[in-house]
Structures are given as C-alpha cells and as structure tokens.
N, C-alpha and C positions, 0 to 999 in steps of 0.2 A: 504494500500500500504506500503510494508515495504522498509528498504532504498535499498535496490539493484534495486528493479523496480523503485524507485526514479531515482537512478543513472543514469538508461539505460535510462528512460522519459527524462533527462537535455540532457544527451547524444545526444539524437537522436534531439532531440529539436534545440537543439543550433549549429548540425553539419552544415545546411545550411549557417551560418550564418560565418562560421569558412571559409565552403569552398568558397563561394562567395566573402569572402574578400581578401582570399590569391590569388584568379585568379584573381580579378580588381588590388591586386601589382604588381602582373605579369604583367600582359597585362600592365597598367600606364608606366612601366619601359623600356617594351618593344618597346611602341611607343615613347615615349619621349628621345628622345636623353641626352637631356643636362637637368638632372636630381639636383636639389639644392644637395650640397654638405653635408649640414648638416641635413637633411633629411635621413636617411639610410631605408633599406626596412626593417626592423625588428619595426624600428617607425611605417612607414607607414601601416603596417601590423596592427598592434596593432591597431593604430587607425581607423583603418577600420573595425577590428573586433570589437570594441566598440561600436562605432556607429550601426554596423551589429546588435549586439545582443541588445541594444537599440530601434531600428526600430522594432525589430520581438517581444521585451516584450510590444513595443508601441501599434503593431498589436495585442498580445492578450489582452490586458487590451480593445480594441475598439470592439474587437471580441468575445470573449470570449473562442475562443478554437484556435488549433493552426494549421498549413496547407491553412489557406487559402490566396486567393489572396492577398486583403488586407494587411495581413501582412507579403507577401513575395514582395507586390511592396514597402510596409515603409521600407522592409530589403535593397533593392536593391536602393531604393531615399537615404538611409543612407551612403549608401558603398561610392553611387557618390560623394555624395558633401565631405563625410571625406577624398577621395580620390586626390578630386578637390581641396581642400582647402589645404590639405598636398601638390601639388606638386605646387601652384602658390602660396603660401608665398614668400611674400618679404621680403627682409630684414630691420629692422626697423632701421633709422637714431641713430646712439649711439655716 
C-alpha cells in the first residue's frame, strides 16, 4: 500500500467520525438554549471529534477491521458523553 491509498484509507476511515461529531454540535446547540458561555462550538466540536475518533480506533483495536457495528456504537457512546460533559460543566469554585 503506498501513501496515497494510505491517505484515502484515514480519509475514509475517520470521515464518520468527523461527521457524527459536527451534527451532535449542531443538534446540542440547537436544542439547548442557554449554552455555557465559555464553551464555544469550535471546543465542543473538537472535542467531540476526539473522543469520535477514539471510540472508532477503540472499535478497531476490539475488532479488528473497520465498519462494523461495534465500532460505530463506541463512535456514537463517544460523541454522547464528550458532548454531554462539554455542555453540563460547571463552573469550578475559584
């Protein structure tokens, strides 16, 4: 496999994970009215894709190959909770 097939294999690999994170900021923001102030959706995002693409490498490390269920529900359990946890932080007593 030389690197351009490389490339297109990350590519394709990792787009699920790009686009399921940016629809749950969507959507999170959309329903949420009153959104923490120092949270912006470029964090949220981010951290949602991390966790995204952590779930789905979780997936193939338990799997061994990539597409399957498995590791599009660890993509999807990933998104929620980065999601969930970005938008109920509290603020810490300083």
């Amino acid at each position: 496999m030389g690197p351009l097939d490389l490339s297109w294999l990350l590519m394709n690999a990792l787009a699920p994970a790009i686009v399921v994170s940016a629809l749950a900021t969507f959507v999170c923001r959309a329903l949420r009215r009153r959104v923490p102030a120092r949270v912006g959706w470029r964090r949220q995002w981010g951290m949602a894709a991390l966790a995204a693409v952590a779930g789905q490498a979780l997936g193939w490390g338990l799997t061994g190959r990539d597409g399957t269920m498995t590791g599009y529900a660890l993509l999807v359990g990933a998104v929620a909770l980065a999601s969930w946890g970005s938008m109920s932080r509290r603020r810490s007593p300083a």
